[in-house]
C-alpha positions in Angstrom: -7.5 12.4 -7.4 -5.9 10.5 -4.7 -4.7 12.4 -1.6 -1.2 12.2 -0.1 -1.4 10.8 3.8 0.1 8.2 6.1 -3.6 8.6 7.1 -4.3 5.4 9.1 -3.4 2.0 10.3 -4.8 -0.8 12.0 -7.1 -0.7 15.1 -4.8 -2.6 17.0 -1.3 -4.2 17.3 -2.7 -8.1 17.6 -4.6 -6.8 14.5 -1.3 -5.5 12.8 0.2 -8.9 12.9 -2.9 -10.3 11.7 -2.3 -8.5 8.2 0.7 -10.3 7.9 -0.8 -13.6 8.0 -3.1 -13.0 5.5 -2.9 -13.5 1.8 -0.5 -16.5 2.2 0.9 -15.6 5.2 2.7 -18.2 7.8 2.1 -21.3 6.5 2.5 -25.2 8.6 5.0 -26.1 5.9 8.4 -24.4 4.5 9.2 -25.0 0.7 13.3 -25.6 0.4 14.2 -22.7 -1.6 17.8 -22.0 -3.8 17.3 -18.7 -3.9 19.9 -15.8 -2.4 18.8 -14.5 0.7 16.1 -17.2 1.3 16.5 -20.2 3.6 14.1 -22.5 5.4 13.6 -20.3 8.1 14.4 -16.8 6.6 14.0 -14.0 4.1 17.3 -11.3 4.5 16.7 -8.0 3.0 19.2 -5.1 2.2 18.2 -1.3 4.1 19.8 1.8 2.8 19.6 4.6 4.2 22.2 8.0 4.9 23.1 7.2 8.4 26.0 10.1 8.4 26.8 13.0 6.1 24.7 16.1 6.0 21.1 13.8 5.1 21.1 11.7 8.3 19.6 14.1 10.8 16.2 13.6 8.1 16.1 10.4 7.4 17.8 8.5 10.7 13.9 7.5 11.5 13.6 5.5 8.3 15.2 2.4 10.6 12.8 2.2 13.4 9.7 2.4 11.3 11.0 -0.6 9.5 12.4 -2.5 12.5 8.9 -1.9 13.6 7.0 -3.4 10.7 9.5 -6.3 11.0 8.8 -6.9 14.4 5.0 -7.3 14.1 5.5 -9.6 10.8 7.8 -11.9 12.5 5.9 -11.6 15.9 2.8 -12.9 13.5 5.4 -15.9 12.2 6.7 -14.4 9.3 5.5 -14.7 5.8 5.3 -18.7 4.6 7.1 -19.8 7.8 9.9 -17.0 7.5 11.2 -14.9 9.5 12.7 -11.2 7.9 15.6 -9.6 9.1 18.2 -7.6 7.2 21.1 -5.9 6.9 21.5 -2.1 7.0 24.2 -0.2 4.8 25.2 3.8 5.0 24.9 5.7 1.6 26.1 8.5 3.2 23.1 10.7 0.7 25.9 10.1 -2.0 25.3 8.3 -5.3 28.4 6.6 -5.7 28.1 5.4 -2.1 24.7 4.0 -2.6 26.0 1.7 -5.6 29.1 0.4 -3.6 26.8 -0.8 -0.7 24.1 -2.1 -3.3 26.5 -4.2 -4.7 27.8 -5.1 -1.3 24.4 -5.9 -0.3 24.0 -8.5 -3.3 27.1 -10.0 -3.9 28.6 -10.0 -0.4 25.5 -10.0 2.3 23.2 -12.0 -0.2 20.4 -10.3 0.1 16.9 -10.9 -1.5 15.6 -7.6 -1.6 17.0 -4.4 -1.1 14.8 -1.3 1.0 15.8 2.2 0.3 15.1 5.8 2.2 17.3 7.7 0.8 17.1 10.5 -1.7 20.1 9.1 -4.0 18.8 5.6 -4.7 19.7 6.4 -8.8 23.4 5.6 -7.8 22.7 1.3 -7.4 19.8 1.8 -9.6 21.3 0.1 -12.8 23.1 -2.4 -11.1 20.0 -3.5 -9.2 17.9 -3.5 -12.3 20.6 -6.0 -14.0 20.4 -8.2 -11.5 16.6 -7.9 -11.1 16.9 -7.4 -7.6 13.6 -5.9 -5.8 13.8 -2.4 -5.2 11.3 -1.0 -2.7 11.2 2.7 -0.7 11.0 6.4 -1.5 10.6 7.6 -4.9 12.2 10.8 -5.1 14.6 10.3 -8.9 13.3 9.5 -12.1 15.3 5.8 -11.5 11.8 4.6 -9.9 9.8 5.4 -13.4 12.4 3.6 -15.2 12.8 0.2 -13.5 10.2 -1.7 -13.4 12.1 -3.9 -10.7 11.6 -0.9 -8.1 8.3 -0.4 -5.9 7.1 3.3 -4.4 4.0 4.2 -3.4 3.8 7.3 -4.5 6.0 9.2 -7.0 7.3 12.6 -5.9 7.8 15.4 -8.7 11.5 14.5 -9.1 10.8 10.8 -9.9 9.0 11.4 -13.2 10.7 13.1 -16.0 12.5 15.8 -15.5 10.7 17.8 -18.2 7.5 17.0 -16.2 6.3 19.4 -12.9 2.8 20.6 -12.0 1.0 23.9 -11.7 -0.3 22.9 -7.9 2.6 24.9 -6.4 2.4 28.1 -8.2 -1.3 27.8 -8.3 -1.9 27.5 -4.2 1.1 30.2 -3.6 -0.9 32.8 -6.1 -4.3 32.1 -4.3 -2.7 33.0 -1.2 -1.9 36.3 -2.0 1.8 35.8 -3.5 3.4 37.4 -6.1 7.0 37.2 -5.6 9.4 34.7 -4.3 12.1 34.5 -2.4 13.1 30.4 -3.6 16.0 29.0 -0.8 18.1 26.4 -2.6 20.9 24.0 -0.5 24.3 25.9 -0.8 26.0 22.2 -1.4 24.6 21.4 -4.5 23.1 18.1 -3.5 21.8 16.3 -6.4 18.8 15.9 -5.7 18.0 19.3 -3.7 18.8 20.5 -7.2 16.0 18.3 -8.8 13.9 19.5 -6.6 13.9 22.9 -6.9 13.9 23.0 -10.0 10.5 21.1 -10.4 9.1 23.8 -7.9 10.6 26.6 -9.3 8.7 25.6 -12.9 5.6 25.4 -10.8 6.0 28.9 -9.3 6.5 30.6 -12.8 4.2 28.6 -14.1 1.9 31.6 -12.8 3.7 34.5 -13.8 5.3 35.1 -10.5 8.8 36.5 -10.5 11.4 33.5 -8.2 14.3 35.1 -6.7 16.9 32.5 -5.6 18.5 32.8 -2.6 21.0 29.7 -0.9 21.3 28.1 2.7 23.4 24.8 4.1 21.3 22.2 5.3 22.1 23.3 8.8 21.7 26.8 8.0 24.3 29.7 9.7 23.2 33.1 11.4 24.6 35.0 8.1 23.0 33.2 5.7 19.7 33.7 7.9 20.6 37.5 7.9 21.1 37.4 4.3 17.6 35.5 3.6 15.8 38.1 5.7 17.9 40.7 3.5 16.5 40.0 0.2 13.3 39.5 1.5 12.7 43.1 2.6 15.3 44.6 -0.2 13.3 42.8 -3.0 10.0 43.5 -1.5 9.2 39.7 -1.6 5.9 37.9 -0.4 6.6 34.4 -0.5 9.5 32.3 1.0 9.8 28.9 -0.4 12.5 26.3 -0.3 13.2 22.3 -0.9 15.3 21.9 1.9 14.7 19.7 4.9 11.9 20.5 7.4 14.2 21.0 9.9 16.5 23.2 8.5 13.7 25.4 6.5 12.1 26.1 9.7 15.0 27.7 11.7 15.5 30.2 8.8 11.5 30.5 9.3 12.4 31.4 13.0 15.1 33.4 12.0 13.1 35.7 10.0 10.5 36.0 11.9 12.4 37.1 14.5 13.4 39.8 12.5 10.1 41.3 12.4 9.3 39.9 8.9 6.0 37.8 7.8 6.0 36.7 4.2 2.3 36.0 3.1 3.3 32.3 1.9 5.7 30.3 4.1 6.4 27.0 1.5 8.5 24.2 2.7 9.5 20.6 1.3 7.2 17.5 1.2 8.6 16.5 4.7 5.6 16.6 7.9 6.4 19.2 10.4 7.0 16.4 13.8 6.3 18.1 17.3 9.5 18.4 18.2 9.5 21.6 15.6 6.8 23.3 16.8 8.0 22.6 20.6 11.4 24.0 19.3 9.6 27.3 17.0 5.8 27.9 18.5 4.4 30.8 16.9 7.8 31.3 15.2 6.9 28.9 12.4 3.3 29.5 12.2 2.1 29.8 8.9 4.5 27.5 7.5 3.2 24.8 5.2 4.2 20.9 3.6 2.0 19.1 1.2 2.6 16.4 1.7 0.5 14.4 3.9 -2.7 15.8 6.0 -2.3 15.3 10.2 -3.9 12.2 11.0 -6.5 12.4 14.5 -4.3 11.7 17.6 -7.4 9.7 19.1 -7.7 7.2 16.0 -7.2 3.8 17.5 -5.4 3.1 14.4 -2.6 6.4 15.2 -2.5 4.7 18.8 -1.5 1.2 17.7 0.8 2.5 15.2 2.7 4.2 17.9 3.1 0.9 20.0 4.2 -0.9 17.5 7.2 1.8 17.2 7.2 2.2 20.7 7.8 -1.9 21.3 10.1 -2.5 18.2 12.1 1.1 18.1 12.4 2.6 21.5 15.2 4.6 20.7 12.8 6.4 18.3 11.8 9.9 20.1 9.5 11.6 17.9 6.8 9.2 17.7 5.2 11.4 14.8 8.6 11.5 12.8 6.9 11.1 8.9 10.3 9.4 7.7 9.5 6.3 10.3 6.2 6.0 8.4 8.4 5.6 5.5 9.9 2.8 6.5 7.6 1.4 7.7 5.1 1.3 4.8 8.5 0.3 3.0 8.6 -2.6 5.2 4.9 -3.5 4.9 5.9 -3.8 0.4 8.2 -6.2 1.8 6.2 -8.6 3.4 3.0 -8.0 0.7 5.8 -8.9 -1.9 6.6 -12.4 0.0 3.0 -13.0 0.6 3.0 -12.9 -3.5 5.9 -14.8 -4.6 4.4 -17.7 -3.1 6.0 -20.1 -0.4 9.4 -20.5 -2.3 10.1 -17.2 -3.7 12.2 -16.2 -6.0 13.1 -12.6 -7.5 11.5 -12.9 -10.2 8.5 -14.3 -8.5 8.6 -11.2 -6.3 9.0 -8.9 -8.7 6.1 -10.0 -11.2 4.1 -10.8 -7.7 4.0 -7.6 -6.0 3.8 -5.7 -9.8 0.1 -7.6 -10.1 -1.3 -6.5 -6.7 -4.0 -3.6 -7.0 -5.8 -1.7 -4.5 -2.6 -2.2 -2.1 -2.8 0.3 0.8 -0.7 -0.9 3.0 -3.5 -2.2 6.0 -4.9 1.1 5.3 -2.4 3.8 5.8 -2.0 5.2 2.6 -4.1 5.9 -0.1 -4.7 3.0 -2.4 -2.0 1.6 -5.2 -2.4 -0.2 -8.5 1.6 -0.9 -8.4 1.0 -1.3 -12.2 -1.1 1.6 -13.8 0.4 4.0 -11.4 4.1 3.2 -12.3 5.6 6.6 -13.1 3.1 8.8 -12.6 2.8 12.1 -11.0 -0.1 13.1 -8.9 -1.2 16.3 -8.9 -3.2 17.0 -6.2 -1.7 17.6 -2.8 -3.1 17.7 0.9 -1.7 21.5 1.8 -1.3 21.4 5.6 0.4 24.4 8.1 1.4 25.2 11.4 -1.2 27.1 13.4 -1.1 30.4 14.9 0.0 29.6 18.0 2.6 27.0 16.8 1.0 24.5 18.7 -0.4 21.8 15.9 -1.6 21.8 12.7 -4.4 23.4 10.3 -5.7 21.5 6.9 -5.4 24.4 4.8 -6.6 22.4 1.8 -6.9 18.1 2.2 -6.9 17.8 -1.8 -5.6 20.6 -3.9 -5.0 20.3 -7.5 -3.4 21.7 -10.2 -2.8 20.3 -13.7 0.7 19.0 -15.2 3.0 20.9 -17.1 4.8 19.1 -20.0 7.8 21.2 -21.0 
């Protein structure tokens, strides 16, 4: 089973701009092309991502890790004598939203592609799809095991069926001494926050445990902290899990702890824990865990060049280990691999059946590899299981490759 990490990237940056040479890469001539967003000089792409409303905080990143893979494709010549640039739209991490700026995107920018980090990519879904528009970013709905025009590089549990979850969850929290759960859910109601939990919960009780529910903004208050902490020590409860954002997970973390409480399982979203956290939290947060990637060496050549190629293209970026800019970037990177297979006048069709041929794509080796076509739509079910350490200072590999089995309800 493949494991879940934004493991690795090239040795160096002259290197990184090799990659996007390669394959068909920058070529002496430029075919004339009539196709939207394409001249003789340039491919535009659509980026959408929720730049305001109560998402941005999580996913603001998402921009400089693709301005950075941009600016090492273009600083290699482009693709086919092209350079990429595109234009960014605000979703606002509302469905309706996304499909007003899709369609702006397309009909208004004319844009070849469109990129999406956001969790509410299902609202332009449909639209996109009709038009047979390329679709490439973060699968976290079901819309990116349906259309066959959008490309992910790994499916999240709420972007297969909804009847589908896994027993991974349940089975690592019960191994670790859990029995009872305290499950946070986001007091809006955000779509999606209610996706995921719900594929989480099914995992938890998938094992017999009892899941009490208990709610929290994304920017949780003192009194909603207090009331957390509350129901843990009423109830009895051993485990405190939740699908919120990193962030906001780990100050109700800090809150209980603070309180003189320490759950045996401490289970957070997919999101990385940055540095910024545990320089905020230290021993605060320790214990708490993500699956879903395993901490990458800090003296890999690879993590080093990676960093300067954010640190040259996105200098307003401050957390250098922020996961969500490795989203864009690898985003960015199924841009360019798409070009490189449309050939040197592309079309969107060309794109679309290009990119949906390539096998063993991993991105210049920072994620696990990809067969965009026998891996459309399928869940994995075997997670890297990664926490904070005792002192809060970094993080422990609890488990790099921990695996469970589906459950088909």
């Amino acid at each position: 089973m493949r494991m879940r990490a934004l493991s690795a990237l090239p040795a160096a940056l002259l290197f990184l701009a090799s990659l996007a040479a390669c394959s068909g890469g920058p070529a002496s001539t430029t075919a004339a092309c009539d196709t939207p967003g394409v001249t003789a000089d340039e491919v535009k792409a659509g980026f959408i991502y929720p730049y305001t409303g109560p998402l941005s905080a999580t996913f603001i990143a998402a921009r400089a890790g693709l301005a950075a893979r941009i600016g090492v494709a273009n600083a290699a010549g482009g693709v086919n004598g092209r350079k990429i640039t595109y234009d960014w739209a605000d979703d606002r991490g509302q469905p309706d939203t996304n499909l007003v700026v899709a369609r702006n995107l397309v009909e208004n920018k004319k844009d070849f592609a469109v990129i999406e980090v956001t969790p509410v990519s299902s609202g332009g879904a449909q639209y996109l799809s009709d038009q047979k528009v390329p679709v490439l970013g973060m699968a976290v709905e079901p819309v990116w095991s349906k259309y066959r025009n959008m490309f992910t590089y790994f499916h999240y549990l709420t972007a297969v069926s909804s009847s589908t979850s896994v027993t991974t969850f349940g089975k690592y929290v019960q191994e670790h001494g859990g029995t009872r759960v305290l499950f946070v859910t986001d007091a809006a109601g955000l779509k999606v926050s209610d996706v995921i939990a719900n594929q989480i919960r099914t995992s938890l009780a998938s094992t017999g445990m009892t899941v009490t529910i208990g709610v929290a903004d994304q920017t949780p208050t003192d009194g909603q902290i207090r009331e957390i902490a509350r129901q843990l020590k009423a109830n009895n409860l051993d485990v405190l899990a939740s699908t919120l954002t990193t962030d906001a997970f780990a100050r109700i973390v800090a809150g209980v702890r603070s309180q003189g409480l320490a759950p045996k399982v401490i289970l957070s979203g997919g999101q990385k824990i940055g540095a910024q956290l545990l320089q905020k939290y230290g021993s605060l947060i320790a214990g708490l865990t993500t699956y879903s990637s395993a901490p990458v060496d800090p003296k890999d050549p690879a993590i080093a060049a990676y960093k300067q190629a954010l640190a040259r293209y996105a200098p307003e970026l401050q957390d250098l280990d922020d996961p969500i800019a490795e989203i864009g970037y690898v985003a960015g990177d199924m841009l360019v691999r798409g070009l490189q297979a449309a050939g040197p006048c592309p079309t969107r069709e060309s794109f679309i059946n290009g990119l949906r041929a390539v096998k063993g794509y991993d991105a210049g080796g920072i994620i696990p590899t990809v067969n965009f076509e026998a891996d459309f739509g399928k869940p994995d079910v075997c997670y890297p299981f990664v926490a904070v350490n005792a002192e809060g200072t970094g993080l422990t590999t609890i488990d790099p490759n921990y695996c469970g089995e589906r459950i088909e309800n």
